[in-house]
Biotite code that builds the C-alpha atoms (Angstrom):
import biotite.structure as struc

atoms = struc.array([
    struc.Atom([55.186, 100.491, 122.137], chain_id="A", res_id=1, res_name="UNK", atom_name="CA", element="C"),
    struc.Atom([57.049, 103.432, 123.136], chain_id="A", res_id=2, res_name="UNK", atom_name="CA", element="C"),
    struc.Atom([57.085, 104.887, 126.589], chain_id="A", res_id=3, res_name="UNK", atom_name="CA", element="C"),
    struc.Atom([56.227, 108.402, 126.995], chain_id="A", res_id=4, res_name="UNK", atom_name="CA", element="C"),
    struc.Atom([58.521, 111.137, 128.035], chain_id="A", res_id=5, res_name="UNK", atom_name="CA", element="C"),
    struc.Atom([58.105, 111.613, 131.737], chain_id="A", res_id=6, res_name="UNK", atom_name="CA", element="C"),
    struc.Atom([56.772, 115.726, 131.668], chain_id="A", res_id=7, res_name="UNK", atom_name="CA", element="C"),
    struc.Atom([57.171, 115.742, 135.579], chain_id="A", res_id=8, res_name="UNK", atom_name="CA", element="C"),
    struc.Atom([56.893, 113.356, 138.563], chain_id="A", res_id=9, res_name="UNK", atom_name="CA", element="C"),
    struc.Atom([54.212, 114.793, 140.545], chain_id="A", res_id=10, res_name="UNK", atom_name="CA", element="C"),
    struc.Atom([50.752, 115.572, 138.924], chain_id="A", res_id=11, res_name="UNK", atom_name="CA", element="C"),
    struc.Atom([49.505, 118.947, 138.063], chain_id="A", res_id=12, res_name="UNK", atom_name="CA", element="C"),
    struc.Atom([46.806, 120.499, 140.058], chain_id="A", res_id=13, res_name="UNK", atom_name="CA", element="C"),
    struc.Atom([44.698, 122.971, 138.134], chain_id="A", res_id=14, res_name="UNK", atom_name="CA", element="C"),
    struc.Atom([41.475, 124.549, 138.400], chain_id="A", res_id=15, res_name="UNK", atom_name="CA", element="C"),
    struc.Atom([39.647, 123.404, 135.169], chain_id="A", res_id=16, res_name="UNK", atom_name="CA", element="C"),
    struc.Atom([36.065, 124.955, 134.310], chain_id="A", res_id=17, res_name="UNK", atom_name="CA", element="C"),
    struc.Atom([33.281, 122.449, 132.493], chain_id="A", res_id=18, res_name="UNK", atom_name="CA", element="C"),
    struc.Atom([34.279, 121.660, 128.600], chain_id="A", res_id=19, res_name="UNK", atom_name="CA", element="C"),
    struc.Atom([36.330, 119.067, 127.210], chain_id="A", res_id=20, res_name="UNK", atom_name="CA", element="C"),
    struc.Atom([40.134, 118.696, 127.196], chain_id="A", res_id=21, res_name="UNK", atom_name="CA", element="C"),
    struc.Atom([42.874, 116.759, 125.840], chain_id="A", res_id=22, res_name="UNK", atom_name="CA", element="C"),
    struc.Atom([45.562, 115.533, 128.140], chain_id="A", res_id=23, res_name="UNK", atom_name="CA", element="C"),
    struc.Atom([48.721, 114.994, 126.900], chain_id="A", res_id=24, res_name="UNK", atom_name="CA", element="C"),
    struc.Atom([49.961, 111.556, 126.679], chain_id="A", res_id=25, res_name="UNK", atom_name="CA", element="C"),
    struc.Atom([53.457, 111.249, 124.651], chain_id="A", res_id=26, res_name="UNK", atom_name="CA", element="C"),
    struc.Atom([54.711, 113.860, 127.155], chain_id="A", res_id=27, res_name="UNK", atom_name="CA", element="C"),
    struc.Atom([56.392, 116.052, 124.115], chain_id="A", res_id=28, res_name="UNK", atom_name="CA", element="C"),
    struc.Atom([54.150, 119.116, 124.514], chain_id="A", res_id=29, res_name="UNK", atom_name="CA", element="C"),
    struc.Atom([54.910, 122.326, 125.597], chain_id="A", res_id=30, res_name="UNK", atom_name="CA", element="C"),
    struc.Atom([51.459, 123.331, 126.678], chain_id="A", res_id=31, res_name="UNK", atom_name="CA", element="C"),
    struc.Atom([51.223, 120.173, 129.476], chain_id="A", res_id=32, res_name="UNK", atom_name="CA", element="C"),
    struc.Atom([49.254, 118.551, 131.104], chain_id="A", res_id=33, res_name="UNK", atom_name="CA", element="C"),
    struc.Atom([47.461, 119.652, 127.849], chain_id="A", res_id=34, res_name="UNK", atom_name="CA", element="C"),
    struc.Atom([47.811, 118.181, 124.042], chain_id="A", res_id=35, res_name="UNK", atom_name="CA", element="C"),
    struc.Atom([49.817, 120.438, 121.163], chain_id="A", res_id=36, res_name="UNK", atom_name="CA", element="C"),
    struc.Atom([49.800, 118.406, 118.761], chain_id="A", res_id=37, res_name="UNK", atom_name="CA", element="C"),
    struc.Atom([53.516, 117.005, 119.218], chain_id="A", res_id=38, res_name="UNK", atom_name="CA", element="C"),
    struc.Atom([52.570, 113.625, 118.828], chain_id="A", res_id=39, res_name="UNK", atom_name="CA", element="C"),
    struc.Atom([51.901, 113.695, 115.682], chain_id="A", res_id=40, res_name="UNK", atom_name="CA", element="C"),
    struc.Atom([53.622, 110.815, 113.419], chain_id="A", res_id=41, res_name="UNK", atom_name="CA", element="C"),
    struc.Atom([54.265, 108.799, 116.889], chain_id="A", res_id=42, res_name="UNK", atom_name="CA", element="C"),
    struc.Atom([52.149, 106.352, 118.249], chain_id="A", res_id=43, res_name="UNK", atom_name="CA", element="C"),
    struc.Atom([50.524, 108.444, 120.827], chain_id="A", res_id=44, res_name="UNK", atom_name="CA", element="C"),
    struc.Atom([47.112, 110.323, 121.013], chain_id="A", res_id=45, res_name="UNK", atom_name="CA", element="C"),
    struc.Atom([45.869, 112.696, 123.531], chain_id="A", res_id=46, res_name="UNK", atom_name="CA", element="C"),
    struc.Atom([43.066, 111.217, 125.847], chain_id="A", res_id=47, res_name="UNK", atom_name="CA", element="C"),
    struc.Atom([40.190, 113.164, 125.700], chain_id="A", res_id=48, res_name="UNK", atom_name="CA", element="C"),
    struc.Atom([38.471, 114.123, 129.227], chain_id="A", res_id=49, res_name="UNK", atom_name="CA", element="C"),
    struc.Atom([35.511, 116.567, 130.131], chain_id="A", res_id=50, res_name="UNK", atom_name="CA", element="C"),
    struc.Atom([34.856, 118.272, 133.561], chain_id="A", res_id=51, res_name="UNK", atom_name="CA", element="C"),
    struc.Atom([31.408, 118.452, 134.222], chain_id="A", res_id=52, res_name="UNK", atom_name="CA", element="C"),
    struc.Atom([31.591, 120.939, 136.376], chain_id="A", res_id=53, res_name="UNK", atom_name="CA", element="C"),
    struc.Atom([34.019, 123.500, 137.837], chain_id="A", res_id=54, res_name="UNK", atom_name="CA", element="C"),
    struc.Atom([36.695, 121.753, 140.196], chain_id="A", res_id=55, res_name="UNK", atom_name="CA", element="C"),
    struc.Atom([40.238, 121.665, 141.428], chain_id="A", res_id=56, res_name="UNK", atom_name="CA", element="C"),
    struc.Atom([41.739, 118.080, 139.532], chain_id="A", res_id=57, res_name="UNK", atom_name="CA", element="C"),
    struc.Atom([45.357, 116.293, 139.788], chain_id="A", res_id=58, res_name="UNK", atom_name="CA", element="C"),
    struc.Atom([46.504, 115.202, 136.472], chain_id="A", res_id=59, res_name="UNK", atom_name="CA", element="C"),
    struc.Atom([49.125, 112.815, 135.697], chain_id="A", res_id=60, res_name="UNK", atom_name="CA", element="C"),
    struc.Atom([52.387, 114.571, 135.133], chain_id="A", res_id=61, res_name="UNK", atom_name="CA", element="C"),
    struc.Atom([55.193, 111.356, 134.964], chain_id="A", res_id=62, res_name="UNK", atom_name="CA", element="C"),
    struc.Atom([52.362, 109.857, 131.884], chain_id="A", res_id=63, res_name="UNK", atom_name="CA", element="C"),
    struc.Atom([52.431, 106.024, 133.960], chain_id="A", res_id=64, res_name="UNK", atom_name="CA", element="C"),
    struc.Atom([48.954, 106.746, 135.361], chain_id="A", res_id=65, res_name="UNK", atom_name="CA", element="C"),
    struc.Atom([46.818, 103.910, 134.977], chain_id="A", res_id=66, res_name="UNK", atom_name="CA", element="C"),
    struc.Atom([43.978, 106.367, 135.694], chain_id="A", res_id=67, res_name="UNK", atom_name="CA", element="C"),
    struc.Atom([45.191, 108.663, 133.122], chain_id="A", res_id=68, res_name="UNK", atom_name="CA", element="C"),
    struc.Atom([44.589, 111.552, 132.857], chain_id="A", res_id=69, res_name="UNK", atom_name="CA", element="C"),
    struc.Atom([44.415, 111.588, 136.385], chain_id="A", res_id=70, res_name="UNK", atom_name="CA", element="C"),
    struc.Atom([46.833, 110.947, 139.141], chain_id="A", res_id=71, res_name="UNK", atom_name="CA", element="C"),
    struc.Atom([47.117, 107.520, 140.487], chain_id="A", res_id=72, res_name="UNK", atom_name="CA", element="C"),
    struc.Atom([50.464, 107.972, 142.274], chain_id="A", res_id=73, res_name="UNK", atom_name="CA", element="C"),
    struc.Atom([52.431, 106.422, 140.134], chain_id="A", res_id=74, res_name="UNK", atom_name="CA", element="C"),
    struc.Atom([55.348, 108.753, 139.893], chain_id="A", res_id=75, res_name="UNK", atom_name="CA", element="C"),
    struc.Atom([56.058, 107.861, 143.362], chain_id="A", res_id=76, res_name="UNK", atom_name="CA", element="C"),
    struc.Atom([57.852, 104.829, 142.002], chain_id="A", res_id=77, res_name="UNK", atom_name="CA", element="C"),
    struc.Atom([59.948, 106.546, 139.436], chain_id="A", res_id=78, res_name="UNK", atom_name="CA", element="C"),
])
């Protein structure tokens, strides 16, 4: 398998209302942390996540999470 593009390393904190989103996982897309369709023909998928109710969240930016979509730290070790 193919390792992602590294978007950033640090996570992004945004202020996400409830619904469903898809969080980026190739690290191609323009729109991150969020999925725009870039990895299409590749081998990665966006990872589907839904806020249940309004709140301040750290996603994974470097895409080495193993709590993805959400910040585990990992980019510390990049």
């Amino acid at each position: 398998m193919a390792d992602p593009v590294i978007a950033q390393k640090a996570p992004y904190g945004i202020e996400l209302t409830p619904g469903d989103y898809y969080w980026c996982s190739c690290g191609k897309s323009l729109k991150q942390p969020f999925c725009d369709g870039s990895h299409k023909g590749g081998e990665f998928s966006p990872k589907k996540f839904t806020v249940e109710k309004a709140e301040k969240v750290f996603l994974c930016g470097c895409k080495m999470s193993k709590n993805a979509p959400f910040c585990d730290g990992a980019h510390k070790s990049l």
